[in-house]
mmCIF file of the N, C-alpha and C atoms, coordinates in Angstrom:
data_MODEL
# 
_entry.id   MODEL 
# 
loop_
_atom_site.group_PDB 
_atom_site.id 
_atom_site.type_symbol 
_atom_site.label_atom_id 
_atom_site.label_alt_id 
_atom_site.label_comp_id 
_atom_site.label_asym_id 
_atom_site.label_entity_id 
_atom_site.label_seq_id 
_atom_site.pdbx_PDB_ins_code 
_atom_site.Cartn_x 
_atom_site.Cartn_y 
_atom_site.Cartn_z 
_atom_site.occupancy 
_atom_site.B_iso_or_equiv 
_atom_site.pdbx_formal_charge 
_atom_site.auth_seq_id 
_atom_site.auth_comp_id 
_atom_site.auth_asym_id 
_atom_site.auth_atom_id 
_atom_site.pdbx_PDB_model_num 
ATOM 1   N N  . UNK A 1 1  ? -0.815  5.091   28.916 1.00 0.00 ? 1  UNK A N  1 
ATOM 2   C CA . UNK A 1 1  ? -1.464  6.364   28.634 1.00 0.00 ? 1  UNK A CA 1 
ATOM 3   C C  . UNK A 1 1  ? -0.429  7.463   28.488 1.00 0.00 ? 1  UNK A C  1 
ATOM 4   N N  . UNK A 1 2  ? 0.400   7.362   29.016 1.00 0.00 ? 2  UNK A N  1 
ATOM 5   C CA . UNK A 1 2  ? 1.446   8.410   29.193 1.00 0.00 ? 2  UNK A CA 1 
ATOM 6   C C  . UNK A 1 2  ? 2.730   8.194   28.020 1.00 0.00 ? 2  UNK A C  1 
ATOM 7   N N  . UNK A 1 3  ? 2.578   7.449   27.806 1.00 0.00 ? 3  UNK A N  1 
ATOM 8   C CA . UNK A 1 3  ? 3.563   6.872   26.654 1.00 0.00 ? 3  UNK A CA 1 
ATOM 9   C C  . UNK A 1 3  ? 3.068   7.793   25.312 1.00 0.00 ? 3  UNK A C  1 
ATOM 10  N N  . UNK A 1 4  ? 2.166   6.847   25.350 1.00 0.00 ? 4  UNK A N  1 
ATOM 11  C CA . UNK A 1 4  ? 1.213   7.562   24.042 1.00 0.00 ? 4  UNK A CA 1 
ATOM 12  C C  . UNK A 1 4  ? 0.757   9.304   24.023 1.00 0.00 ? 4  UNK A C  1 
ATOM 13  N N  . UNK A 1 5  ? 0.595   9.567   24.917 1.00 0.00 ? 5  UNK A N  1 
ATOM 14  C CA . UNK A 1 5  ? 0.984   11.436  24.783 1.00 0.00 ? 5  UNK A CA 1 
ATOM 15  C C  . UNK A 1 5  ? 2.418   11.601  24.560 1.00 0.00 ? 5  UNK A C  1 
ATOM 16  N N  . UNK A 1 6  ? 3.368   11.142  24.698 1.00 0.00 ? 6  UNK A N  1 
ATOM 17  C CA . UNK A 1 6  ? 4.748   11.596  24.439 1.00 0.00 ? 6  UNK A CA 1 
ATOM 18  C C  . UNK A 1 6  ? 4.928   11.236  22.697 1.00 0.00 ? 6  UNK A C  1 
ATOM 19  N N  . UNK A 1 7  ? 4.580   10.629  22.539 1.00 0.00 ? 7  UNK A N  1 
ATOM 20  C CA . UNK A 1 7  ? 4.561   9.941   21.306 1.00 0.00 ? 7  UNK A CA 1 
ATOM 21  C C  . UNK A 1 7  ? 3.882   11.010  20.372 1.00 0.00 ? 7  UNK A C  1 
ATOM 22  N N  . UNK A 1 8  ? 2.428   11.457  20.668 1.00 0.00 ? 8  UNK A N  1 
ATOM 23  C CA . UNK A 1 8  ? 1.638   12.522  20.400 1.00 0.00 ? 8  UNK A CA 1 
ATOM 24  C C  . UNK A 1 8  ? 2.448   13.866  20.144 1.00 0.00 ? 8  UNK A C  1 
ATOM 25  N N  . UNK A 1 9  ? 3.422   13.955  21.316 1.00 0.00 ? 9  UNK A N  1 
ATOM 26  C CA . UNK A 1 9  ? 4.079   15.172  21.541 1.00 0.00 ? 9  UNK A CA 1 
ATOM 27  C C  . UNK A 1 9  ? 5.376   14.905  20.529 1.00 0.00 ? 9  UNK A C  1 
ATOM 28  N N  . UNK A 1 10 ? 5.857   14.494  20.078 1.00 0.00 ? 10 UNK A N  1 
ATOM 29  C CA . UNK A 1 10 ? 7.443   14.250  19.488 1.00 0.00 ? 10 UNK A CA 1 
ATOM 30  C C  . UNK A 1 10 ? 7.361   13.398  18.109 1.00 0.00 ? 10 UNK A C  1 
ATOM 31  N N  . UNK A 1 11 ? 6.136   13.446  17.217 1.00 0.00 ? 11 UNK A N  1 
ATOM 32  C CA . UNK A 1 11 ? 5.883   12.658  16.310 1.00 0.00 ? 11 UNK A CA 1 
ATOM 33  C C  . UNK A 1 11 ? 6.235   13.581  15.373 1.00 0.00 ? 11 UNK A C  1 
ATOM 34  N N  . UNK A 1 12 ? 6.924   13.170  14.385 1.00 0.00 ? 12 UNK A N  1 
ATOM 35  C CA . UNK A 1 12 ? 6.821   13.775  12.847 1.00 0.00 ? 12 UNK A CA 1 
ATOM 36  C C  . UNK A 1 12 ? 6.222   14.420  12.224 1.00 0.00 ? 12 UNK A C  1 
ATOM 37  N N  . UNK A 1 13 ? 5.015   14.130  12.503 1.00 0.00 ? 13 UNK A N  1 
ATOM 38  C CA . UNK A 1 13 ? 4.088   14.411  11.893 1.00 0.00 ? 13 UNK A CA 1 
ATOM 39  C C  . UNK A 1 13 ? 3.624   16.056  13.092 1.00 0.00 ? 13 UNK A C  1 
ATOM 40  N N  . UNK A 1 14 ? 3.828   15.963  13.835 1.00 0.00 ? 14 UNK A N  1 
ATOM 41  C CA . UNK A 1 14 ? 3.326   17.442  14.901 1.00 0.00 ? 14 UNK A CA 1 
ATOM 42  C C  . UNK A 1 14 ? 4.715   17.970  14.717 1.00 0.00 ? 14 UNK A C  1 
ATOM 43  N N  . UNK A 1 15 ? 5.816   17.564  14.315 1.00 0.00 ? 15 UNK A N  1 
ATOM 44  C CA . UNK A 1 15 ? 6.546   19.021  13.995 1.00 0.00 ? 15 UNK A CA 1 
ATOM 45  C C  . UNK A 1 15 ? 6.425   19.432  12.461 1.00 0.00 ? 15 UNK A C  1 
ATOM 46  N N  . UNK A 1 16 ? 6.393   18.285  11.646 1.00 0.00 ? 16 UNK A N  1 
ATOM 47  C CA . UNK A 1 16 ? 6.866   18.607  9.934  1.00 0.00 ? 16 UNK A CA 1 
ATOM 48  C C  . UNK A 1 16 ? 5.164   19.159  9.145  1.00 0.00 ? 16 UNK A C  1 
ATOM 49  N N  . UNK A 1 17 ? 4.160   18.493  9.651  1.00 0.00 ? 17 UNK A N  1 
ATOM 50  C CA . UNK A 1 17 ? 2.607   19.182  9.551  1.00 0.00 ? 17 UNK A CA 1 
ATOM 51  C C  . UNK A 1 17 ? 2.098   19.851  10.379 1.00 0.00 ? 17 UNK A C  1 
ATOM 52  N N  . UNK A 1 18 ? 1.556   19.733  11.361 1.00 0.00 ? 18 UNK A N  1 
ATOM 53  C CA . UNK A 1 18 ? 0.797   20.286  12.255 1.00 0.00 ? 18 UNK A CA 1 
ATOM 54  C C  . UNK A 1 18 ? 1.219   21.779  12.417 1.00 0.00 ? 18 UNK A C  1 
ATOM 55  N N  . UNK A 1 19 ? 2.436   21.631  13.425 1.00 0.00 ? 19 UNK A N  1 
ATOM 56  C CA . UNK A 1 19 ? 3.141   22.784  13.894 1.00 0.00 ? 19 UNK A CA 1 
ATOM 57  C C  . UNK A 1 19 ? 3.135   24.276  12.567 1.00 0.00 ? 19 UNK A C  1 
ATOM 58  N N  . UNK A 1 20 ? 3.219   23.917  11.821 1.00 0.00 ? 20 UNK A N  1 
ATOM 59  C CA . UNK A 1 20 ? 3.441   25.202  10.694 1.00 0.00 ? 20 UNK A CA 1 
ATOM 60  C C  . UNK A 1 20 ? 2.057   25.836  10.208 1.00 0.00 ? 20 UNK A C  1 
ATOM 61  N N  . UNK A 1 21 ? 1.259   24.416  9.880  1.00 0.00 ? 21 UNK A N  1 
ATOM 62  C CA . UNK A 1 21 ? -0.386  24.949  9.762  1.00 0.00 ? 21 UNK A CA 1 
ATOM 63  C C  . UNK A 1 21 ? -0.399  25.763  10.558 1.00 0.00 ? 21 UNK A C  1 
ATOM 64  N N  . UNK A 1 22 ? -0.323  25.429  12.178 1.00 0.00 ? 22 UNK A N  1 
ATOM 65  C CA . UNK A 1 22 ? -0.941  25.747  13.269 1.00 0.00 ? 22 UNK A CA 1 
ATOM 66  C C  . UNK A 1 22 ? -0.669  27.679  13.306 1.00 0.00 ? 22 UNK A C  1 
ATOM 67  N N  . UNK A 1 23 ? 1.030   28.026  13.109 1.00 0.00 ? 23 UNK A N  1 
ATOM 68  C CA . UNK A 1 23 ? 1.549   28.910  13.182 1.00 0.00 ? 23 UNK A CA 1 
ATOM 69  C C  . UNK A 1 23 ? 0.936   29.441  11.982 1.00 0.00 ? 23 UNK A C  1 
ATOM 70  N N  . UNK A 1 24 ? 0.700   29.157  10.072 1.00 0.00 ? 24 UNK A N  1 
ATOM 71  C CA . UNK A 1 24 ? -0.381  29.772  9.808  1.00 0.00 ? 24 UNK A CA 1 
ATOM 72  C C  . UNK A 1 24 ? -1.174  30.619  9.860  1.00 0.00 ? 24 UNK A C  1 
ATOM 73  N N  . UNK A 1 25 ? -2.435  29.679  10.143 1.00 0.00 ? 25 UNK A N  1 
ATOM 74  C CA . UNK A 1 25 ? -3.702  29.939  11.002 1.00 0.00 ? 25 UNK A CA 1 
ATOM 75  C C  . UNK A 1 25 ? -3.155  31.067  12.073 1.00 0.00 ? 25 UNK A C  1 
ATOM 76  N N  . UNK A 1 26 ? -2.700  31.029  12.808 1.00 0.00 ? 26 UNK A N  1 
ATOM 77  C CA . UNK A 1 26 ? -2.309  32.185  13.891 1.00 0.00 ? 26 UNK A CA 1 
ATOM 78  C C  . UNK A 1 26 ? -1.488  33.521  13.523 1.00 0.00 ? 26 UNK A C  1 
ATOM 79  N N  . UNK A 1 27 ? -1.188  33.113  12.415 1.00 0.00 ? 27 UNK A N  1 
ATOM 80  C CA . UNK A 1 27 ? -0.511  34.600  11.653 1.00 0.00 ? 27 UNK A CA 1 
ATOM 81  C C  . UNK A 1 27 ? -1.937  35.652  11.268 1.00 0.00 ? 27 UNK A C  1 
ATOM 82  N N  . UNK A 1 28 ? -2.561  34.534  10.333 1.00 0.00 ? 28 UNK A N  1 
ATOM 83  C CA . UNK A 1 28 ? -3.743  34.982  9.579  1.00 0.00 ? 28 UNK A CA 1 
ATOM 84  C C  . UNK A 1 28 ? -4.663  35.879  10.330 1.00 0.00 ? 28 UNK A C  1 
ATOM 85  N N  . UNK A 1 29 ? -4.997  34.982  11.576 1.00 0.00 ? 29 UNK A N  1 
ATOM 86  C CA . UNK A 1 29 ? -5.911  35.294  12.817 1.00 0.00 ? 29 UNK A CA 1 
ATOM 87  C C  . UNK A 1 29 ? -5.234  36.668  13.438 1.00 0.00 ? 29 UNK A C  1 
ATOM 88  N N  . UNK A 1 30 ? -3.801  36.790  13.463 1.00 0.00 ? 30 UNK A N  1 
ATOM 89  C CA . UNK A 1 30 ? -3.797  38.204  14.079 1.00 0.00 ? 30 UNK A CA 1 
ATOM 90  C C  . UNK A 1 30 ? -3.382  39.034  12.990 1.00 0.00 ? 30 UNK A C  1 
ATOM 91  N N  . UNK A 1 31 ? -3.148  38.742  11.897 1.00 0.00 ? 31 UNK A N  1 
ATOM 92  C CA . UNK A 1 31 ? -3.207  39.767  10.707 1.00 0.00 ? 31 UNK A CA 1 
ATOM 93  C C  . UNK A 1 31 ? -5.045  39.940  9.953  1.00 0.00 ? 31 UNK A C  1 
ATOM 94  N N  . UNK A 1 32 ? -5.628  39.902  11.378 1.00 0.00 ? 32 UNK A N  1 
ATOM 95  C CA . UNK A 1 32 ? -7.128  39.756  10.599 1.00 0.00 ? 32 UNK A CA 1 
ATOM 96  C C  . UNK A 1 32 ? -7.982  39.567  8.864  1.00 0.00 ? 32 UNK A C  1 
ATOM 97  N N  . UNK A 1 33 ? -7.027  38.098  8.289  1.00 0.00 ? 33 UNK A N  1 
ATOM 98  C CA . UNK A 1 33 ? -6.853  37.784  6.996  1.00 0.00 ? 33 UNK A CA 1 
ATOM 99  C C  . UNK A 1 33 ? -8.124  36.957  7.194  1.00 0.00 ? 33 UNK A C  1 
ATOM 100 N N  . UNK A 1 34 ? -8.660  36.520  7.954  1.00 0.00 ? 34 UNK A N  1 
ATOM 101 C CA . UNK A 1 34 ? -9.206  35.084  7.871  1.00 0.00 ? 34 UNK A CA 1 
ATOM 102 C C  . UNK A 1 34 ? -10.769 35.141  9.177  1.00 0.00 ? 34 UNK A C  1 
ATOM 103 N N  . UNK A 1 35 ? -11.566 35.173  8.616  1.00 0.00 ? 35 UNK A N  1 
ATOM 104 C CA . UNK A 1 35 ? -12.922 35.067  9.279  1.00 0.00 ? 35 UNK A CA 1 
ATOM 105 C C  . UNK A 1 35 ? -12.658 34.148  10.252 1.00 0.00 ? 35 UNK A C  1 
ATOM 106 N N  . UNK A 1 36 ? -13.839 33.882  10.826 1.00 0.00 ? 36 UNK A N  1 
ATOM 107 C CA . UNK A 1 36 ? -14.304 33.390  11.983 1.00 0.00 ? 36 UNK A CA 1 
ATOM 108 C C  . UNK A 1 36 ? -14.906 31.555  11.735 1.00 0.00 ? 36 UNK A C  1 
ATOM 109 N N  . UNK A 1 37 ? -15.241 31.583  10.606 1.00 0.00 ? 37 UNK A N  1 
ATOM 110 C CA . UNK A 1 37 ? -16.342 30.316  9.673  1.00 0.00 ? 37 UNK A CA 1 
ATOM 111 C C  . UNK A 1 37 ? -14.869 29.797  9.462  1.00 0.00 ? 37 UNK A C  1 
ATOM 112 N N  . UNK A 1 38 ? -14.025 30.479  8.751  1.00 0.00 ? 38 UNK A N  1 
ATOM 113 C CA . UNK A 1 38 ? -12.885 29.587  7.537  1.00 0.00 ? 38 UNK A CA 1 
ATOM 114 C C  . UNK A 1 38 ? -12.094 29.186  9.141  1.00 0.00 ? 38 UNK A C  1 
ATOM 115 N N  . UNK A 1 39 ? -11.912 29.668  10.351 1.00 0.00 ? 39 UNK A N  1 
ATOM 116 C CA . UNK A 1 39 ? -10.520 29.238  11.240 1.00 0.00 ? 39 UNK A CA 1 
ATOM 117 C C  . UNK A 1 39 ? -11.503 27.583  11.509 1.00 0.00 ? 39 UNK A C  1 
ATOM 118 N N  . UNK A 1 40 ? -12.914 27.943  12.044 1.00 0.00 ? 40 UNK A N  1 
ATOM 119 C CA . UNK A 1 40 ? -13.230 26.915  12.499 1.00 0.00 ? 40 UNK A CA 1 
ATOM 120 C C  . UNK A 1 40 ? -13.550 25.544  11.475 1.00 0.00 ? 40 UNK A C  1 
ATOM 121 N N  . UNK A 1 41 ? -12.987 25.935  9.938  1.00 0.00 ? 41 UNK A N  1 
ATOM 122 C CA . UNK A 1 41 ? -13.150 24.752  9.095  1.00 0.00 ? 41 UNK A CA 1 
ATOM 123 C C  . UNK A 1 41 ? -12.154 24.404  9.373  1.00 0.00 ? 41 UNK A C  1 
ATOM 124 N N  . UNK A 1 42 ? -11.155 25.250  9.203  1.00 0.00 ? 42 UNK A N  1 
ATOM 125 C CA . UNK A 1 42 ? -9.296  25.083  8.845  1.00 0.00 ? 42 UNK A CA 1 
ATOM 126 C C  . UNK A 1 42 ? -8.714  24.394  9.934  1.00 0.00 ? 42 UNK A C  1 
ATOM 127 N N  . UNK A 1 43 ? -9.494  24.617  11.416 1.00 0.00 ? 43 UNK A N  1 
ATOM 128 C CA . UNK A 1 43 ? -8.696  23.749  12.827 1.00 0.00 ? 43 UNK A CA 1 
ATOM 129 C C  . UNK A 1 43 ? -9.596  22.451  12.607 1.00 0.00 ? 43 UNK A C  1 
ATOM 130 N N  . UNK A 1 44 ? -10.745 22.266  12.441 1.00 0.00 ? 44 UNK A N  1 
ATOM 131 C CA . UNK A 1 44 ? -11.510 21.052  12.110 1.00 0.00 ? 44 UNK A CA 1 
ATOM 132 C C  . UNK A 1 44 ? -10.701 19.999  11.174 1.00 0.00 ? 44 UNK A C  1 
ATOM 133 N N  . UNK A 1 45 ? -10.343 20.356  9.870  1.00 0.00 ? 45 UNK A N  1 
ATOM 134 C CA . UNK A 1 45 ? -9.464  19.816  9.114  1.00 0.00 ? 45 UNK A CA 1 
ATOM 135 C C  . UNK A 1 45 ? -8.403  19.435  9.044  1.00 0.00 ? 45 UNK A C  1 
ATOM 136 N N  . UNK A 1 46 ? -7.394  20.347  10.097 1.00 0.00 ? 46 UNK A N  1 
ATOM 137 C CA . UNK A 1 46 ? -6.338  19.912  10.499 1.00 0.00 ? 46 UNK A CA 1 
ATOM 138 C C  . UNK A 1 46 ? -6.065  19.089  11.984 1.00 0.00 ? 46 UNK A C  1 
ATOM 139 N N  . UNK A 1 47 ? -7.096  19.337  12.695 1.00 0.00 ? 47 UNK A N  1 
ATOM 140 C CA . UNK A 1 47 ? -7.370  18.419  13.687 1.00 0.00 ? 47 UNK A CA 1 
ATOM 141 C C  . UNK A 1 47 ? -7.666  16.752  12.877 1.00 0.00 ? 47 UNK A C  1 
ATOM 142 N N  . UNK A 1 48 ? -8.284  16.773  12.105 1.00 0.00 ? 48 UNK A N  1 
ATOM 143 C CA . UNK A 1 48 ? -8.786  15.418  11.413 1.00 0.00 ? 48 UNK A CA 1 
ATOM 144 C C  . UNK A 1 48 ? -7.786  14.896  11.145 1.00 0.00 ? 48 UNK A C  1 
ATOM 145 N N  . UNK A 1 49 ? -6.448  15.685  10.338 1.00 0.00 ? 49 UNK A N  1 
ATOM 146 C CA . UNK A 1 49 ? -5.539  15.217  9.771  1.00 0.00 ? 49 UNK A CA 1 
ATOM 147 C C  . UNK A 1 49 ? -4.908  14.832  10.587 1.00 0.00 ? 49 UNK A C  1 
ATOM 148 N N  . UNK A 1 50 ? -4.349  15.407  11.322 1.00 0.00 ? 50 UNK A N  1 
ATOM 149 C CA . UNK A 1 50 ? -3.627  15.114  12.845 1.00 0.00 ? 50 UNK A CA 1 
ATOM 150 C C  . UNK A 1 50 ? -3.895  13.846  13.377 1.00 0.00 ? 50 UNK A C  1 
ATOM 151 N N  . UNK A 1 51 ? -5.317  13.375  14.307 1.00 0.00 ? 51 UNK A N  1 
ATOM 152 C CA . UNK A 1 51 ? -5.525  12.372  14.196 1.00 0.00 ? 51 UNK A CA 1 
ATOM 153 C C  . UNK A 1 51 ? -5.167  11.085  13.542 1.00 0.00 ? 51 UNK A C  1 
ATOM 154 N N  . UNK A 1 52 ? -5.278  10.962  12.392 1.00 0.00 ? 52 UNK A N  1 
ATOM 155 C CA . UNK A 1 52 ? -5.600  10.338  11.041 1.00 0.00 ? 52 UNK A CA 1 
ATOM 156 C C  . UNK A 1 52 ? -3.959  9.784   10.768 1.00 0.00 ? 52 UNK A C  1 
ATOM 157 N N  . UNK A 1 53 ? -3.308  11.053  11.126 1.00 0.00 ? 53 UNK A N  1 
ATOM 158 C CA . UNK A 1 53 ? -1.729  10.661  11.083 1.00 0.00 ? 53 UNK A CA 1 
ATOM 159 C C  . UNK A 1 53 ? -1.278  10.472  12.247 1.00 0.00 ? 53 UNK A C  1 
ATOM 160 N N  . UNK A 1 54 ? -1.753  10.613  13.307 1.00 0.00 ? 54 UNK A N  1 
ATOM 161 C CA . UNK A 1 54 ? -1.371  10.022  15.346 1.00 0.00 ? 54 UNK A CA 1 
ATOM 162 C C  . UNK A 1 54 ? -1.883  8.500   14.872 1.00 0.00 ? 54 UNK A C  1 
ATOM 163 N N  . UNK A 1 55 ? -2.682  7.843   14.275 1.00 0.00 ? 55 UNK A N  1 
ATOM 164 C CA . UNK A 1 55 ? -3.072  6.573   14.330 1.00 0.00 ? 55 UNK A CA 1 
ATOM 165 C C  . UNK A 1 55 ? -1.978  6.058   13.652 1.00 0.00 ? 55 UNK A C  1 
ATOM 166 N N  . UNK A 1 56 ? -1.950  6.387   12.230 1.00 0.00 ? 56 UNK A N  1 
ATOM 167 C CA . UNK A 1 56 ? -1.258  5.645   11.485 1.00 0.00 ? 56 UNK A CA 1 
ATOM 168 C C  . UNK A 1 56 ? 0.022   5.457   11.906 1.00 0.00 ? 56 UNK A C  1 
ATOM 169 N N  . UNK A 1 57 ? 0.578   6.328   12.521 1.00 0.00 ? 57 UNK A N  1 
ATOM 170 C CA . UNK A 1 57 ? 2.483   6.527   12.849 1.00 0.00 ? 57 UNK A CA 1 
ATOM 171 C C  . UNK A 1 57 ? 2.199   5.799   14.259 1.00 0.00 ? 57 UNK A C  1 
ATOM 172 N N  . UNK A 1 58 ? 1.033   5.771   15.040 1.00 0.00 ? 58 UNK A N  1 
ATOM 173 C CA . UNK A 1 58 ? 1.148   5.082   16.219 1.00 0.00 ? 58 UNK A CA 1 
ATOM 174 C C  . UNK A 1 58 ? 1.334   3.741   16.176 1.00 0.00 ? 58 UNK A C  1 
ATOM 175 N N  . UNK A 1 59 ? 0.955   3.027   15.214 1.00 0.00 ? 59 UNK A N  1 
ATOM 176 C CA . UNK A 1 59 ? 0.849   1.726   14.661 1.00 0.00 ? 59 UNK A CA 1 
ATOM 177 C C  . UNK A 1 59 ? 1.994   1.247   14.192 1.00 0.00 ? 59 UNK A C  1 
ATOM 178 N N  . UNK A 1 60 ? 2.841   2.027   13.137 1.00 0.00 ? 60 UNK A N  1 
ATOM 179 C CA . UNK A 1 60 ? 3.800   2.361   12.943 1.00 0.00 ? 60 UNK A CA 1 
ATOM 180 C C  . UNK A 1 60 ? 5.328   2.020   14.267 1.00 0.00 ? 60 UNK A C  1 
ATOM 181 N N  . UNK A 1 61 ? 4.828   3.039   14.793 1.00 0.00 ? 61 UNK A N  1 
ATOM 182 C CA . UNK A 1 61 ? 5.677   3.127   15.909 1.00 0.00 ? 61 UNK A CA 1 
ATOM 183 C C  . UNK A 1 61 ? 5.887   1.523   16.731 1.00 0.00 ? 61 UNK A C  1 
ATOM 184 N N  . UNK A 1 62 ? 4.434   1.149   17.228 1.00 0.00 ? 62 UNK A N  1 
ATOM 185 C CA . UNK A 1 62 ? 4.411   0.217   17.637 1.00 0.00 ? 62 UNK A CA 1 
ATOM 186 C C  . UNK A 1 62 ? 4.821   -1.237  16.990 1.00 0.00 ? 62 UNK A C  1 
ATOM 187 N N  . UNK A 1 63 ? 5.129   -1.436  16.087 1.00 0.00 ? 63 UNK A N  1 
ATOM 188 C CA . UNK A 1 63 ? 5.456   -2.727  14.897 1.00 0.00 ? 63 UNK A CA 1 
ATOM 189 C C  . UNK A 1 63 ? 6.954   -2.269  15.117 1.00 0.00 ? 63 UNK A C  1 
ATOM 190 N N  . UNK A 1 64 ? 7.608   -0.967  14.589 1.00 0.00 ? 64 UNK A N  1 
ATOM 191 C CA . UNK A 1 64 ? 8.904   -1.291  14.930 1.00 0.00 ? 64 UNK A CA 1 
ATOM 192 C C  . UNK A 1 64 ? 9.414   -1.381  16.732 1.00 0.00 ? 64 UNK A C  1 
ATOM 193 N N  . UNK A 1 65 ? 9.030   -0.890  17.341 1.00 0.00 ? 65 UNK A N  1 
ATOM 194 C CA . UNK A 1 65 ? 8.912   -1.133  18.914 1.00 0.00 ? 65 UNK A CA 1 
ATOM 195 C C  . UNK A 1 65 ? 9.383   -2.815  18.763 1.00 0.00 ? 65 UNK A C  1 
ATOM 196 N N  . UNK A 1 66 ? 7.795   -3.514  18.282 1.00 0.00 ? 66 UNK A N  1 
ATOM 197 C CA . UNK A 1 66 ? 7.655   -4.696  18.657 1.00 0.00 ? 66 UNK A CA 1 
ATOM 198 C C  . UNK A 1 66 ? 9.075   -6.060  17.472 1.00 0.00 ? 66 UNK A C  1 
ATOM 199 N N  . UNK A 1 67 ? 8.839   -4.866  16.684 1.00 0.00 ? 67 UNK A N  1 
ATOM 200 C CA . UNK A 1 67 ? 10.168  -5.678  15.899 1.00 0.00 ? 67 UNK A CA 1 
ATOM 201 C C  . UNK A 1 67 ? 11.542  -5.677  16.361 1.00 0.00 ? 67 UNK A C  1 
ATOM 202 N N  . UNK A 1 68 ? 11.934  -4.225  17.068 1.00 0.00 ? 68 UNK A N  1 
ATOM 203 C CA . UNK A 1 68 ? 13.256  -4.267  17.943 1.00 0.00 ? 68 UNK A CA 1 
ATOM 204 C C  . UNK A 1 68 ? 13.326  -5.388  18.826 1.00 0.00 ? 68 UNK A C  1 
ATOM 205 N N  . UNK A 1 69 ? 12.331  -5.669  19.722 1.00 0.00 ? 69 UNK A N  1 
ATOM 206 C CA . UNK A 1 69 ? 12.442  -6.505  20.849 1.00 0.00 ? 69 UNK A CA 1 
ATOM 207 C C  . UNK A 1 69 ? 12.172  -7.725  20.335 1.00 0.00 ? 69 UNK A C  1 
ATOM 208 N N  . UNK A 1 70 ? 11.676  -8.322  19.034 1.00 0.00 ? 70 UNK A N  1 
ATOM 209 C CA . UNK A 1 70 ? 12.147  -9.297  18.425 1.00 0.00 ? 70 UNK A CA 1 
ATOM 210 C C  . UNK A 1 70 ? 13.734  -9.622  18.216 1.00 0.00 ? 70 UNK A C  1 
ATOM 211 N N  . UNK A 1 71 ? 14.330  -8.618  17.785 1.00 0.00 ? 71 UNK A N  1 
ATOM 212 C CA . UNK A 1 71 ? 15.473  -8.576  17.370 1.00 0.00 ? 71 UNK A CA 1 
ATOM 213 C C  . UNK A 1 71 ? 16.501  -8.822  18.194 1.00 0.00 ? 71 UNK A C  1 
ATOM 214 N N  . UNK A 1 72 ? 16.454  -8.154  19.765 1.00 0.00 ? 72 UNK A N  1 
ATOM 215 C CA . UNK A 1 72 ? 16.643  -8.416  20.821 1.00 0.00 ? 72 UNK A CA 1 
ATOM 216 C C  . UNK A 1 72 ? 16.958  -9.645  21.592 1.00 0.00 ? 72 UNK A C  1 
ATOM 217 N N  . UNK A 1 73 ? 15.491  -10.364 21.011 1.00 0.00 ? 73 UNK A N  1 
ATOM 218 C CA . UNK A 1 73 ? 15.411  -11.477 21.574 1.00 0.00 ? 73 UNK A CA 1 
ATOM 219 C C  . UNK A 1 73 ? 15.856  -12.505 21.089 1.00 0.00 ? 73 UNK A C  1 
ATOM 220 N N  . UNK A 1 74 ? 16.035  -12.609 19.822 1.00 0.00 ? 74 UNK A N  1 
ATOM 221 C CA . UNK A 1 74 ? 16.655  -13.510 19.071 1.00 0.00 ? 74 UNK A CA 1 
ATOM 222 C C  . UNK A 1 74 ? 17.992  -13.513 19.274 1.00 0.00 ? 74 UNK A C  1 
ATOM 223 N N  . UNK A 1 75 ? 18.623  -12.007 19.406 1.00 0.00 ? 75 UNK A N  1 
ATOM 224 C CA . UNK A 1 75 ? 20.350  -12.306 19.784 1.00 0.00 ? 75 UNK A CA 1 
ATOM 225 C C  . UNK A 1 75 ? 20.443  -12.404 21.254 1.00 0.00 ? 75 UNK A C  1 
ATOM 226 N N  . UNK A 1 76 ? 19.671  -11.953 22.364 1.00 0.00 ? 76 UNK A N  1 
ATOM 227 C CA . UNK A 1 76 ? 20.306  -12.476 23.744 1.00 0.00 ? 76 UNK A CA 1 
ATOM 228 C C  . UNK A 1 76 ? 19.856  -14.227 23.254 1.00 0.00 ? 76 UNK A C  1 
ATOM 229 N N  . UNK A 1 77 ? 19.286  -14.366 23.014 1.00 0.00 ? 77 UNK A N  1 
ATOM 230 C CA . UNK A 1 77 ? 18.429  -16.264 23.217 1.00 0.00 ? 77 UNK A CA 1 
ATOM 231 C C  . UNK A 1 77 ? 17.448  -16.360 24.274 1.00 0.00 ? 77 UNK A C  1 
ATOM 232 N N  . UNK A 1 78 ? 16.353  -15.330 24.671 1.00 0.00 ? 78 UNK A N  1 
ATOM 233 C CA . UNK A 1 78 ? 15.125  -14.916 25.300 1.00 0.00 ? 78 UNK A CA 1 
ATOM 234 C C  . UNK A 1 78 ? 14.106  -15.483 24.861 1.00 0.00 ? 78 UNK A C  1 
# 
């Protein structure tokens, strides 16, 4: 469980997407650019995306994980 929040926290995808939307949205919101209806589509949507890309890179993550310790194992003789 704890793995997988760090993973959450330090993924590619939450600094190179998320993070900039996020800052965005929070410009907009205190430069009163942006209603009340459009923030709660715009965090809905980017929450989805987020998700959508935490699965895929988690999977990701985990195949090369599981391919290192293949690799591992083949050169100690494990």
């Amino acid at each position: 469980m704890y793995g997988k929040t760090l993973i959450a926290i330090f993924t590619g995808v939450n600094g190179i997407i998320v993070m900039p939307q996020i800052g965005k949205i929070l410009d907009k919101i205190n430069e009163d650019q942006i209603k009340k209806p459009e923030i709660k589509t715009k965090i809905l949507i980017l929450g989805l995306v987020f998700i959508l890309c935490l699965i895929i890179e988690t999977g990701y993550i985990k195949d090369t994980q599981e391919g290192i310790i293949r690799i591992y194992q083949t050169m100690t003789g494990e």
